[in-house]
N, C-alpha and C positions, 0 to 999 in steps of 0.2 A: 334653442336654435332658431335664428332668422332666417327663413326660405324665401327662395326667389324661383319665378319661370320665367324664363328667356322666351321671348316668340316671335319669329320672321313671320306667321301667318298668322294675322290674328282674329283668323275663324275658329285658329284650333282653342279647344274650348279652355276655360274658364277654372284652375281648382276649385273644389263646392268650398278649400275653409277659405274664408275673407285672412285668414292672418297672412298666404302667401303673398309675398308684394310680385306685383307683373313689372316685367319690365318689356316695353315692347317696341321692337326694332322697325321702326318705320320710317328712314330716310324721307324728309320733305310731307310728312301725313301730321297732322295736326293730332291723331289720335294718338303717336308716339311719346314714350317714359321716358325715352332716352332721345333728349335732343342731341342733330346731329350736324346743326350748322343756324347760322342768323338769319341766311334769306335761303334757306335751300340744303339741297343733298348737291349744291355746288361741290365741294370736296371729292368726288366720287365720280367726276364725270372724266371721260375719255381712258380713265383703264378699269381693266376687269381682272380681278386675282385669282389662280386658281379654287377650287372648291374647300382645300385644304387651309391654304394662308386665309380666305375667307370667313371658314368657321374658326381659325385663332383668333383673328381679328374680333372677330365677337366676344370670342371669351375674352381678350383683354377689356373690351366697351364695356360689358357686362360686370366685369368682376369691379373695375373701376366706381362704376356708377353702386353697386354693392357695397361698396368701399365708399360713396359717399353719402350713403341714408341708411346706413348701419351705424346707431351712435354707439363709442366705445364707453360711455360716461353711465351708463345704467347694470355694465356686466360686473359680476363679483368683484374683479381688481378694478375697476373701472379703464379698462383696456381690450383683455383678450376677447375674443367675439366668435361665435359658432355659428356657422354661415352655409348655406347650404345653398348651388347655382344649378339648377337644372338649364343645360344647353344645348341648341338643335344642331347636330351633327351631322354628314354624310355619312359615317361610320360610327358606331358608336361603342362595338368592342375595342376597334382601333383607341378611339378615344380612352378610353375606359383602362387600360390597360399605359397608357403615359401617367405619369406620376406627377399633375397639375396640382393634387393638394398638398405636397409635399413644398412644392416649388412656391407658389404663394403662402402656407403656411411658414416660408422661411422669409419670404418677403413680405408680409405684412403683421408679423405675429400673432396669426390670427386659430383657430381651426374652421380649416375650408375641408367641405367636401361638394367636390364639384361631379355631377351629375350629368353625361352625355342621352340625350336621349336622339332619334331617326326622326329628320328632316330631310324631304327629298326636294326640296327647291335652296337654289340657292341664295345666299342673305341677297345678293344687288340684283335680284332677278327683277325686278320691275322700279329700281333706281332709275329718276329720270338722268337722261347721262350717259349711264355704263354701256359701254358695249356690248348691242348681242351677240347670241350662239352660244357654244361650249368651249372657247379656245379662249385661254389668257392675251391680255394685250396692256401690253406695258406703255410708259410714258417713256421712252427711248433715251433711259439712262444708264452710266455703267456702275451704279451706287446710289443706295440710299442715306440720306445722312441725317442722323436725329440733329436740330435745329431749333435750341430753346431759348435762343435770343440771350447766353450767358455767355462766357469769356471764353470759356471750356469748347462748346461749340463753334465758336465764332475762329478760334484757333485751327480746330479741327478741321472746317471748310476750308479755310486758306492752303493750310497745310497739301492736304489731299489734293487740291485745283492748282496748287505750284509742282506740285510730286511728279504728277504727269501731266503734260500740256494736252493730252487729248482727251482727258477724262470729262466725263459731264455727271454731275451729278444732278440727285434730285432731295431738297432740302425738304422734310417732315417737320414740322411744330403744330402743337397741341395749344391751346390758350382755350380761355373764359371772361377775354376781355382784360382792360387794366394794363400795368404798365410794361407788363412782360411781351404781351402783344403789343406791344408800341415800339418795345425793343427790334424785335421779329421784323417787322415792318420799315423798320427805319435801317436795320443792318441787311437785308435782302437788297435793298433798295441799292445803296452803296457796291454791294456786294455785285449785282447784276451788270451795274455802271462797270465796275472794274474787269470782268471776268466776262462780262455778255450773256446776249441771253442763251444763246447754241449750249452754252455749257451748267449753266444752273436753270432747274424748273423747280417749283415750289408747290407742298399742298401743305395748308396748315386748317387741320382740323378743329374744329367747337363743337366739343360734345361735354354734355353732362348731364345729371339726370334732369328728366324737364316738367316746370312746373303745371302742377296741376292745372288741368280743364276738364270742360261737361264732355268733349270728347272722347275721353279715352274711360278706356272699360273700366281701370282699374286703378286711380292716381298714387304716385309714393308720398309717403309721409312729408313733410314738406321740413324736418329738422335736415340739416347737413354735416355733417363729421367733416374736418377739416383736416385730420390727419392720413391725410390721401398718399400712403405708402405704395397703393396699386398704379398709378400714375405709371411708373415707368413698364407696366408690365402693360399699360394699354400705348405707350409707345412704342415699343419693342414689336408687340402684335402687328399693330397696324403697318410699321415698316416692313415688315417681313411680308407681310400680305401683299403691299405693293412692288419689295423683292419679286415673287412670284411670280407675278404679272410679267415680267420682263422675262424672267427664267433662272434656274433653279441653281445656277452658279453666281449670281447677280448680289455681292453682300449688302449689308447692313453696319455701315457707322455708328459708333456711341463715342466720341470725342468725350472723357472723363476722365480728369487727372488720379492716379494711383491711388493718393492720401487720400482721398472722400471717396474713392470706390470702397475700399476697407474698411473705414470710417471708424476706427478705433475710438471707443470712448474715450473722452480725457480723462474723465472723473469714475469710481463703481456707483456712482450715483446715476449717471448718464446711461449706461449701458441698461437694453429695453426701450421704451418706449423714445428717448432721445436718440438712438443708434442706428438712423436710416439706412439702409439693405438695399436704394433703386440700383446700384450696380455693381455689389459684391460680388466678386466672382465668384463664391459659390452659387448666389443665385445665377448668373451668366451659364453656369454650368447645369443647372436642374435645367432653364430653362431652355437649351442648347438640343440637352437630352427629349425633353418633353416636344419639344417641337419638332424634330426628327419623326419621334414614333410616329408623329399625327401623318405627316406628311409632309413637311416644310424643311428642306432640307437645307436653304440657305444662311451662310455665314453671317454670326455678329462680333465683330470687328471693334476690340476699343483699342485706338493705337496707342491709348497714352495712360493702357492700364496698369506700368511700373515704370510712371514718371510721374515727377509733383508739379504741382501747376506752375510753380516759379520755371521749373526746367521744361515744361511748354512752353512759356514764352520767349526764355531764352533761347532756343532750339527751333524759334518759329523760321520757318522757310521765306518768308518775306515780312519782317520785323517794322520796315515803315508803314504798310497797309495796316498790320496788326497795329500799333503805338496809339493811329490816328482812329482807328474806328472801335479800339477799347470802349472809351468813354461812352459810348454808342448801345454798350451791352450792359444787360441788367443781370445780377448773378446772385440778387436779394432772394431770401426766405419768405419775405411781405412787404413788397415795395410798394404797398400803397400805405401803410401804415402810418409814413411821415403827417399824410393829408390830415389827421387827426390831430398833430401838435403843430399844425399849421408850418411843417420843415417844406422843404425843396422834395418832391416824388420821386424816386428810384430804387440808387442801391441805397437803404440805412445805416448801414454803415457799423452797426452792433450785431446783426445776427450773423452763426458761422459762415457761413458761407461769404458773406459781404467782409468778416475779418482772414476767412483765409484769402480771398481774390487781393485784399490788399498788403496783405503778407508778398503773395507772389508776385506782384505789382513792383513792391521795394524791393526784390530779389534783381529786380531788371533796371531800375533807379525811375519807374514811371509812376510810383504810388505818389497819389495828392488829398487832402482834406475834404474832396469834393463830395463828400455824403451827408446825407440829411443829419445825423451825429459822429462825430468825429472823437470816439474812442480814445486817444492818444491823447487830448488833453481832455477830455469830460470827466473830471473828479468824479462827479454825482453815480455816474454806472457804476463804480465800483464799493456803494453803498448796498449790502447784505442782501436787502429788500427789494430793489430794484429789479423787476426786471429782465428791462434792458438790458442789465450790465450783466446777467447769466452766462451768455456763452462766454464775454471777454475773463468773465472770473474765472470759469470753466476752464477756459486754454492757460490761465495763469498759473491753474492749478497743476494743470496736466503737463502744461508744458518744458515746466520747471522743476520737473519731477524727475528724478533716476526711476526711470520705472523699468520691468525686467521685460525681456523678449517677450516672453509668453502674452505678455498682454496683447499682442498683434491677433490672439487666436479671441478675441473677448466679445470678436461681433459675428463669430461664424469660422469656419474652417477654412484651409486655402487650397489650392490646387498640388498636387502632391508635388516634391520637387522645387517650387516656385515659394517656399519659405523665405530664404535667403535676400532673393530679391525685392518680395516685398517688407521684408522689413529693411530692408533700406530707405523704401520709397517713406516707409512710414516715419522711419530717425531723420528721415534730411525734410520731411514736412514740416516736423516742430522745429528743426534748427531754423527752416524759413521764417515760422512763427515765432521764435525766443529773437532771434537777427532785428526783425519787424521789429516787436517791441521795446527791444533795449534801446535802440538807434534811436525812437522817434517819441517815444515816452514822454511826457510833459507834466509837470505840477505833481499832484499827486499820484499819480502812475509812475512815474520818474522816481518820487520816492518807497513807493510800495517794491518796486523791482529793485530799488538798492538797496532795501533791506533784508531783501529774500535770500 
């Protein structure tokens, strides 16, 4: 088992074995594991979360940055990981008694056991920034909206800020630099221009674990796991936290088309380690549950979780803003990738995610060539060895396949009731996908599909 201690104070002392790794919470301190911004604990300033959303918000920072100096590559399958997070809580029966390793253990495929222990200050207590006293103070929005510079998002915000004209919301993105944060940055930007500033405010967090120096008591290993399935559990954290701040009926957005919340493997090869969980609805459910018992009672909200992304676009509430600021949004797996084969940086145009966005693209007649490889006629991907050409072989596989109901159950359970529907979302996904590639096929794709 890989042990971690979490520490907002870090007088408190030191485990005697060197094998625990520290991780230590110091907005803007140089002595800090866990970095939490490039010039600063800027992020953090002007609201204060209750003590509740506060200590989630850590366990998601926490479990994340766990998530990414825990290598999966030395454990028996070279995958599963036995993790162990001790975290400073106000409560720690309360804590204790939520079922957080359950809930990460379905999202990360990991075994977690997370560990509360009594901390009586609170994490932003000496943030430069936060607001003092004891009373929440919010950034004076009616929503929080996860905002990760993808299509998905970009939809979402539109949607919600044409829904009601007096709504304001407040945009959340996480980055680490590269081209997702350039996305962020350049569709805020637009975004603000059209809608103003009264009604969109933005925080977008950098954190990740930070590298070693002579300051800190105890530095992290310096490999990185790049299979960061926690990712969305330290978004979800942090918005809800900032939820709080505002108050305790104040939701939380997840803009996420149905198909990729359920994520149905294509292939029995894919399922496990390729079958990402950031917003299964069972996980939305543990996690729902789990953060109630702490104390965080506020709603997460995905509008567009038994609809496919084609029929997001079609369905968008102002389709000329969407059409023109698409191009604007990055919806890539590793959009820096291309910098490597000397291509054009963005979407790639081969990983899933980049071939369902343009699946759903051709569903509305807006799909174009414009990615660093262009799948549709690149014979070479769908050579054995390649690759690149894995997920598009993947979906050719999967897609083209009679395959039976049941496999909707292949990456997790569903909400009881809520069968029906999402195996809808999941049959009209791959009709977008099989639509996509018959129509626009080229060379030898063209002929692989007419032989199938």
């Amino acid at each position: 088992m890989t042990s971690y201690l979490l520490r907002t104070d870090l007088a408190h002392p030191l485990p005697p074995s060197p094998d625990v790794r520290i991780l230590d919470w110091a907005p803007g301190n140089r002595a800090a594991t866990m970095q939490t911004g490039e010039r600063g604990p800027e992020f953090f300033a002007g609201w204060r979360p209750t003590r509740a959303g506060a200590d989630l918000m850590l366990l998601g920072a926490g479990a994340y940055c766990v998530d990414r100096t825990a290598r999966r590559r030395p454990t028996a399958d070279a995958w599963t990981r036995s993790l162990q997070l001790r975290v400073p809580v106000a409560d720690a029966d309360v804590w204790a008694s939520a079922k957080w390793d359950t809930a990460l253990g379905f999202l990360t495929g990991d075994d977690w056991h997370i560990e509360p222990y009594y901390e009586r200050r609170h994490p932003l207590v000496r943030v430069p920034g936060v607001p003092r006293g004891d009373r929440p103070m919010g950034l004076e929005a009616d929503g929080i909206c996860l905002f990760s510079g993808g299509l998905d998002s970009l939809c979402g915000v539109i949607d919600l800020l044409e829904e009601d004209p007096q709504r304001r919301l407040c945009l959340l993105s996480h980055h680490e630099g590269g081209q997702a944060s350039t996305a962020q940055v350049a569709l805020l930007g637009e975004l603000v221009a059209h809608y103003g500033r009264e009604r969109i405010t933005s925080r977008r967090l950098y954190l990740r674990p930070a590298p070693s120096n002579q300051f800190q008591a105890r530095p992290l290993p310096t490999g990185r796991e790049n299979t960061t399935r926690s990712r969305s559990l330290l978004f979800l954290s942090t918005a809800l936290a900032m939820a709080t701040a505002t108050g305790p009926d104040v939701p939380v957005y997840v803009p996420e088309n149905g198909f990729i919340g359920i994520n149905v493997p294509l292939t029995r090869a894919r399922a496990g380690s390729l079958s990402t969980r950031t917003t299964h609805p069972h996980f939305m459910h543990l996690l729902a549950e789990a953060s109630t018992t702490v104390g965080v009672p506020n709603l997460v909200i995905n509008p567009y979780r038994l609809t496919t992304k084609g029929e997001i676009l079609a369905q968008s509430r102002n389709p000329g803003l969407l059409r023109r600021l698409a191009p604007l949004s990055v919806s890539c797996a590793h959009p820096e990738t291309a910098r490597y084969a000397k291509r054009p940086q963005g979407n790639c145009g081969y990983c899933f995610p980049c071939l369902i966005r343009r699946a759903s693209l051709a569903h509305v007649g807006w799909d174009t060539d414009t990615y660093a490889w262009n799948v549709l006629a690149e014979g070479a991907l769908l050579e054995p060895r390649t690759r690149r050409g894995a997920d598009l072989r993947a979906i050719i596989s999967g897609a083209f396949t009679n395959r039976p109901d049941r496999d909707i159950l292949r990456n997790g359970p569903l909400p009881r009731g809520e069968g029906t529907a999402f195996l809808r979302v999941w049959r009209q996904g791959l009709v977008e996908l099989r639509t996509w590639l018959e129509q626009g096929a080229k060379g030898d794709l063209a002929a692989l599909l007419g032989a199938s």
